[in-house]
N, C-alpha and C positions, 0 to 999 in steps of 0.2 A: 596419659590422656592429653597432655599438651602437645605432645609429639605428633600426636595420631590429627589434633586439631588443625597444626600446622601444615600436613602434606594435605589435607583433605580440600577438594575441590571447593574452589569460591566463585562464585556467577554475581556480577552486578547486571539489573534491568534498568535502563535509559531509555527513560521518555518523556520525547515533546510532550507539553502541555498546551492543550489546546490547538495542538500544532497546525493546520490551515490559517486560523483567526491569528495566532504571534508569529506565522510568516508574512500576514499584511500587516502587522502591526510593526515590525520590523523595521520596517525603512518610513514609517508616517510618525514618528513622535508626537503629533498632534491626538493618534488615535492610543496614548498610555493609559488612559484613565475612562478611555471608552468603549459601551459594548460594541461589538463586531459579530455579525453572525457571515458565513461563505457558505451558498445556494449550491445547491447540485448541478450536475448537465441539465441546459436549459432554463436555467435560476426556475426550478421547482421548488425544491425545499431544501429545509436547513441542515447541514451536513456536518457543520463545526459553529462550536460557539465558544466566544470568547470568555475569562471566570466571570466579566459583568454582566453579560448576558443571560447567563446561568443564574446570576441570582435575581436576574427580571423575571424570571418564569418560562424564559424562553424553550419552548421544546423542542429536542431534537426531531430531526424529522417534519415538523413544525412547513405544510406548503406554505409559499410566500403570499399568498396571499391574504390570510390567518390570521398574520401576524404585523399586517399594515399600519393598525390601531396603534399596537407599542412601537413600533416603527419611530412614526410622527411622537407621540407622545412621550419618549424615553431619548430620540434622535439617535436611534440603533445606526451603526454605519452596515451597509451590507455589499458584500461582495461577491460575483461570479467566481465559479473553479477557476483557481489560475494554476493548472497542473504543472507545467513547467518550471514557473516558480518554486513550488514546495518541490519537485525533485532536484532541483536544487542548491534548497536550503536543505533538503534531507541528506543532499551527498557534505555539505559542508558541516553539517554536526557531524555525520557518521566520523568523518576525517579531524572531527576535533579527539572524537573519544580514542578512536585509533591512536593518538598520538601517544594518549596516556599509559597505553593497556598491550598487554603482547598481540592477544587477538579477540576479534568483536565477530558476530553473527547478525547479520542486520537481521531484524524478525516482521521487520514492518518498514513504513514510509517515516515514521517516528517514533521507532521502537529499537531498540539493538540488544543483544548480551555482550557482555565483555569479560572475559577470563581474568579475576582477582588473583590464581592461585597461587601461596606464597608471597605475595605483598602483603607489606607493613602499613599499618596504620590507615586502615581501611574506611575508615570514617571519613579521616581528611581528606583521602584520596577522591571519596565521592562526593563529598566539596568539591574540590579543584575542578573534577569533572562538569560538572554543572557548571562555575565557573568557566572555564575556558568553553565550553559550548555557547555559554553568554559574548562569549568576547569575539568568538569566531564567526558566529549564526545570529545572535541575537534574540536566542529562543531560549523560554525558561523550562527545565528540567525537572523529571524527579528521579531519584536513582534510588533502587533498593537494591540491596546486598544479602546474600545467602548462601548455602550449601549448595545448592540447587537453583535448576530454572522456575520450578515450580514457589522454591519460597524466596527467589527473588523478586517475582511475577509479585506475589504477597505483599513482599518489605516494599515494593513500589505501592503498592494499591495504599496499604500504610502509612506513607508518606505525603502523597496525594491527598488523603482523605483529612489529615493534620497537621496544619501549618505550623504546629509546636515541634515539628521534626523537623525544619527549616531544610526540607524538600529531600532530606537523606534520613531510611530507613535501615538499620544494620542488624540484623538476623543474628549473622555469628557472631557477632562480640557482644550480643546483648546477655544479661544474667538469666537463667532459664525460667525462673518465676516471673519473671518480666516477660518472655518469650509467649510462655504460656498464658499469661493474662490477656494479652494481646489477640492470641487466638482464640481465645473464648470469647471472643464481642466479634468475631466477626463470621459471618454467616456462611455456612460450608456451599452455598450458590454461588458466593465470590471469587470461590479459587478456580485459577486457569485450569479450564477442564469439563469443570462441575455445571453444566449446565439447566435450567429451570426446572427438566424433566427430572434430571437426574436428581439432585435437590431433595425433588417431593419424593423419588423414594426412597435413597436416605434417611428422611423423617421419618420413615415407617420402623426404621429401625432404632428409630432416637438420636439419627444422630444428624444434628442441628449447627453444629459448629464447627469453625475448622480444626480447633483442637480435640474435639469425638472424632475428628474425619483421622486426625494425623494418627489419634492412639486406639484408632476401631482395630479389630481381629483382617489379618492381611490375607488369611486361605478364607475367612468369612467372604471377603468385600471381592476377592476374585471368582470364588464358586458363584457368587451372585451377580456383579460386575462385569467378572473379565478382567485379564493382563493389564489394560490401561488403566482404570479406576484405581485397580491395584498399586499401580507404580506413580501414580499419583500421590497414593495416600505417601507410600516410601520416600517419594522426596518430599513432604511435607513434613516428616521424621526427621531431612538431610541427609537423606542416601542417595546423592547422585545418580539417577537411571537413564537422564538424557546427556548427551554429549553437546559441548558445542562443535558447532559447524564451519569448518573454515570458509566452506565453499556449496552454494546452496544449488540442489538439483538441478541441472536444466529442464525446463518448463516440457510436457509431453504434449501439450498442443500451446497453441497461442491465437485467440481469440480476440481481436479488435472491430467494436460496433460501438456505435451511437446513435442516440436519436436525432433528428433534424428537426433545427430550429423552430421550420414550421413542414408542413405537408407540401409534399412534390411529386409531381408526376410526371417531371419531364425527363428522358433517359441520358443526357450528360450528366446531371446535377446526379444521379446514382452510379455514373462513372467517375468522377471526382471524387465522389464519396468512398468509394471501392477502393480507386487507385490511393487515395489516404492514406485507408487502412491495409492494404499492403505493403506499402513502404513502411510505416510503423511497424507492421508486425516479422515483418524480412528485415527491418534494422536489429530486432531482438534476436532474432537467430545470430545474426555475428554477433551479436555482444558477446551471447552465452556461446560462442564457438560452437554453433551445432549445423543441420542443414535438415532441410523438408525437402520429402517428396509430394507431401498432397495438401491441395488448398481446397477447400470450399469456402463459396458466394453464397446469399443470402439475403435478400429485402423481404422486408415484413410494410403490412398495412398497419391501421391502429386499431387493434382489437375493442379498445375503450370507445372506439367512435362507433357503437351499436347501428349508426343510420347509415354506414359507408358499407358498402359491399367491400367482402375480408379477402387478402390475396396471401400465400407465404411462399416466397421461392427458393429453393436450395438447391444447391449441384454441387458435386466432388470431381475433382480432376485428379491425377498423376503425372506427374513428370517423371521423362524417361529413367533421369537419376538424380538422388537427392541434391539440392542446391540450397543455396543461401542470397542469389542473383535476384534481384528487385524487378530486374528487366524481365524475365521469363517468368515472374510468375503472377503480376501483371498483365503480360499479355492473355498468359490463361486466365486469369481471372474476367477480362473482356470479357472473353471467349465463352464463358458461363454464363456472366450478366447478360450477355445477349440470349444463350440462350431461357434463362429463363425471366426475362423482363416481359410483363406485359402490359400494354397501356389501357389508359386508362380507370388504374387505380389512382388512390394518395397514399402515397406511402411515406413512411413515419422513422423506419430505420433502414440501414442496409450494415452489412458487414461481411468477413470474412476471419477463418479459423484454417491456420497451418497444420498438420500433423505428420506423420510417420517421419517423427524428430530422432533425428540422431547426432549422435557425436562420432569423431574423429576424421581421419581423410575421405577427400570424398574418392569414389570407386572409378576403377576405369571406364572412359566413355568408349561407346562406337563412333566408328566414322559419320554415323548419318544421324546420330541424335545428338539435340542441342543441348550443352554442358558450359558449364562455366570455364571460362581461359583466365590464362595469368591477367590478361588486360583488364578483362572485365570483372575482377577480382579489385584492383587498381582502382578501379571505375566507383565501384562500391566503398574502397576503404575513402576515397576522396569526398565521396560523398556522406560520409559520417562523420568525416573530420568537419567538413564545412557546416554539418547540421549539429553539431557539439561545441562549435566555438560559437558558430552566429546565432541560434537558438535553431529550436526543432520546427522541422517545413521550411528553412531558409532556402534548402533547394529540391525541389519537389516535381515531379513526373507530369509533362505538359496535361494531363490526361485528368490529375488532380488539380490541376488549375482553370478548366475550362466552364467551371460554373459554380456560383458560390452559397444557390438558392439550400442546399441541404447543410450548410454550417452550421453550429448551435448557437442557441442564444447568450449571450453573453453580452446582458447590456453594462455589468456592471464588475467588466474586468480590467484589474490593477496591471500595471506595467510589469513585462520581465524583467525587474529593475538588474540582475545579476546576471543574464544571461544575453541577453539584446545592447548590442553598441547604442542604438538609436535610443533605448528607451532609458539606458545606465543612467543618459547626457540630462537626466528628466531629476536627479537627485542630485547631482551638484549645487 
């Protein structure tokens, strides 16, 4: 039994806590002890809140407007998306835990797994973890430990929820009447999976907890369920059914949109916007070493504005052969926005979506259709390196530069204190 304990898979879950709110909290010492809530695109509503925040009442979701009263009255600090930022501080945790662990699976912007399997002294370990995440990033953690993704998903929510676990939750080495008590307080909607629906009909069967959920009939819960629910309950038993990930799919499309700050109708300001979102969503292609052959364009009116005549435009292109070239596919994207822009709407978003994503080399061209060359290969890696060291849009396609009216709002955004030279100089 010891034996069998020792080779069996161990999965710890690490997670930022509060992660948006303790990345501006990070670098302001002044804001330790105060709530912090961070507005959505547009400073709409509240998207993260800090644990003071949380216990003013504050709600997620929560439009800024709402919530002006406790604002003033509490002296909540609040802050616009600063995306840049949290990617990273998400890349420099990720690289804390990394250091500890053979291999991690990032799952999230503030979430990762890391392979325990066969390490000693597992407890400590997820101390240290936490720690050095503290020392690296500056962000508080929780770490739960288990058999499984599924009950260390649990030992974190565990952790979380009880400050008496002093932010580490550990599955496998707890005593099993301990394990067990544990899951019978805690409600079978809470486990990674189990969703509100699914929940209620559970119940129908009695079963209400996650320790009915782990020791329900497994041919029952799949005749009724299905494979998933089933492998669910299995590793809430610690029967390992998910693997970790060294290396996560490439994306089969890639979708970049926002809405604008305010209403425009004028057709630069949705070429800027366009050309943006191109170059973002063709910089993810090289990351993931992949290439597209087809883009579609896109601007939308504002549905919610009942008095405005509604406009929606969409077009798909292809290119001759797949690419990963910012420059060509760009210009197709023009090439749509014109054709489908028409004036005299307000319009509210625009965007564009890559597909027919592949991997590996790209295919021979003909002589007469436009393909990417070693130069312009060149062209693109310089351009990643310079928008990786100076921050993201340091250098950017004249095209995205020619008009600023479709930006978002963002009256109440924090410096890229870790990624921006200019703005580093602002923390000294």
């Amino acid at each position: 039994m010891l034996n069998d304990k020792k080779i069996a898979p161990v999965f710890a879950l690490v997670d930022g806590n509060s992660f948006y709110a303790s990345c501006e909290k990070a670098f302001r010492p002044d804001l330790r002890d105060r709530a912090v809530v961070v507005l959505s695109n547009n400073d709409g509503c509240v998207v993260a809140r800090s644990a003071e925040a949380k216990l003013l009442g504050i709600p997620m979701g929560a439009p800024l407007f709402q919530i002006q009263k406790d604002i003033r009255q509490h002296g909540i600090v609040v802050f616009s998306s600063n995306y840049e930022l949290y990617a990273d501080m998400s890349a420099r945790m990720m690289a804390a835990i990394a250091s500890l662990t053979p291999r991690i699976e990032v799952y999230s912007i503030d979430e990762c797994f890391a392979d325990l399997t066969g390490m000693a002294d597992r407890q400590a370990l997820g101390t240290l973890i936490r720690r050095r995440v503290h020392q690296w990033a500056r962000i508080p953690t929780c770490v739960g430990i288990g058999h499984s993704k599924v009950q260390a998903k649990l030992a974190n929510h565990i952790a979380k929820k009880n400050k008496d676990w002093n932010g580490v939750c550990n599955l496998v080495d707890m005593p099993d009447a301990q394990r067990d008590a544990l899951l019978a307080e805690i409600p079978a909607g809470s486990i990674w999976g189990i969703g509100r629906k699914l929940s209620a009909h559970l119940q129908t069967m009695g079963i209400r907890t996650a320790l009915q959920l782990r020791d329900a009939d497994k041919g029952t819960i799949r005749k009724r369920f299905g494979v998933v629910v089933e492998r669910i309950c299995r590793e809430l038993a610690g029967h390992s059914c998910l693997a970790l990930s060294d290396v996560s799919e490439p994306n089969q499309q890639i979708i970049r949109s926002r809405s604008f700050g305010q209403l425009v109708t004028d057709k630069m300001a949705l070429q800027a916007a366009v050309s943006t979102h191109v170059c973002s969503a063709v910089a993810v292609l090289r990351e993931q070493g992949t290439l597209a052959s087809v883009i579609n364009v896109f601007i939308d009116t504002n549905r919610f504005r009942e008095q405005d005549v509604q406009y929606h435009g969409s077009k798909s292109a292809a290119l001759a052969y797949p690419s990963s070239d910012t420059l060509q596919f760009n210009q197709l994207a023009m090439q749509l926005l014109d054709d489908i822009y028409q004036p005299g709407y307000l319009y509210k978003k625009a965007g564009v979506m890559l597909a027919g994503i592949e991997t590996g080399t790209r295919l021979q061209a003909d002589l007469f259709a436009q393909h990417d060359t070693p130069e312009r290969d060149k062209l693109m890696q310089a351009l990643d390196v310079l928008n990786t060291r100076y921050g993201r849009g340091t250098v950017q396609l004249a095209t995205a530069m020619q008009n600023e009216d479709w930006r978002m709002c963002r009256e109440r955004l924090s410096p890229c204190y870790t990624t921006r030279a200019e703005q580093i100089l602002l923390t000294i």
